[in-house]
C-alpha positions as CSV (number, residue, x, y, z in Angstrom):
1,X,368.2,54.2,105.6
2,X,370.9,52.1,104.7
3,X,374.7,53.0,104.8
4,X,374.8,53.7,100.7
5,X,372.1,56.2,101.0
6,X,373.7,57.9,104.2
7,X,377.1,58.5,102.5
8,X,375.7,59.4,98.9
9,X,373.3,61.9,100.7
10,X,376.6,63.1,102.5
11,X,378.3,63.7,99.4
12,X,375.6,65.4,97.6
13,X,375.4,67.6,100.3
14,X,379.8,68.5,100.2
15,X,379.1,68.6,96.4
16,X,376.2,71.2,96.7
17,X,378.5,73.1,99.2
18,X,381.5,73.3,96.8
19,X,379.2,74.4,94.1
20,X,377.5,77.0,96.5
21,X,381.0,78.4,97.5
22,X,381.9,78.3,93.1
23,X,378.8,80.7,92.8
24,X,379.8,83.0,95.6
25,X,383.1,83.4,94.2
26,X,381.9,84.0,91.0
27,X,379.6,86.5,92.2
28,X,382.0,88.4,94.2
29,X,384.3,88.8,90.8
30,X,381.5,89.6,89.4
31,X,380.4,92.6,91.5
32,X,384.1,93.4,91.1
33,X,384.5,94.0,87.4
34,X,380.9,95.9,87.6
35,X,383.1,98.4,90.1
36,X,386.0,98.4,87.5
37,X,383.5,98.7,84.6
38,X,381.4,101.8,86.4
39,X,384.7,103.3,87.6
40,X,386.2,103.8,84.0
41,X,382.7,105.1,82.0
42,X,382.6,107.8,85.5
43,X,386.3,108.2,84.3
44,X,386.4,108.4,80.5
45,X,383.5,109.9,80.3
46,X,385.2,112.7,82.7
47,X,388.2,113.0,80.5
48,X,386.0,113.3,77.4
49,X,383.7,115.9,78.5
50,X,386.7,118.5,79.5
51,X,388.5,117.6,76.2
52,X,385.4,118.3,74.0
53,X,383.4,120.8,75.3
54,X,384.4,124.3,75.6
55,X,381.7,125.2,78.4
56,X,383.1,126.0,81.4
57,X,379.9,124.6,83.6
58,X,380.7,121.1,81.5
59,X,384.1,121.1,82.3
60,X,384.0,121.4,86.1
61,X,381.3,118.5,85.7
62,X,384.2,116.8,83.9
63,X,386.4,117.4,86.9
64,X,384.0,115.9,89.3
65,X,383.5,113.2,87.5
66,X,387.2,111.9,87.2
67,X,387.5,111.8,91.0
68,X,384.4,110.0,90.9
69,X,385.8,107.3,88.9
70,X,388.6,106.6,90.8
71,X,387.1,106.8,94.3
72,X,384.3,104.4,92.9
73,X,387.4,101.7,92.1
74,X,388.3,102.3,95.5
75,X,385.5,100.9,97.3
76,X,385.3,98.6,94.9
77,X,388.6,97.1,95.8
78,X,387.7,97.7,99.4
79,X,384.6,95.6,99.1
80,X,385.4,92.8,97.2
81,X,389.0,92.3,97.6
């Protein structure tokens, strides 16, 4: 191989490892909103089942759920941030 092909393969190989460390990044933020997204339907949906329904067994599922919610934004922060 000649010098020209040495350092373009070089490059291509610190381009393909920029782009690599892009995706992960991405994929990490990623992961992160699906956390935030899952941790406010466990939450709203909480909020929403104690406001509409007069069952008392629906409720206390409400209850659960809103502690749920938050504890599942938690971990989400713990693991991604």
């Amino acid at each position: 191989m000649d010098k020209s092909s040495e350092q373009l393969i070089k490059e291509e190989l610190l381009l393909r490892d920029y782009l690599a460390t892009d995706r992960t990044m991405l994929s990490i933020d990623r992961t992160f909103l699906s956390y935030v997204r899952t941790a406010l339907t466990l939450f709203v949906a909480g909020i929403s089942l104690i406001k509409f329904f007069d069952s008392y067994l629906i409720e206390i599922i409400g209850w659960l759920l809103i502690p749920f919610g938050i504890l599942t934004f938690i971990i989400g922060l713990q693991r991604c941030l």
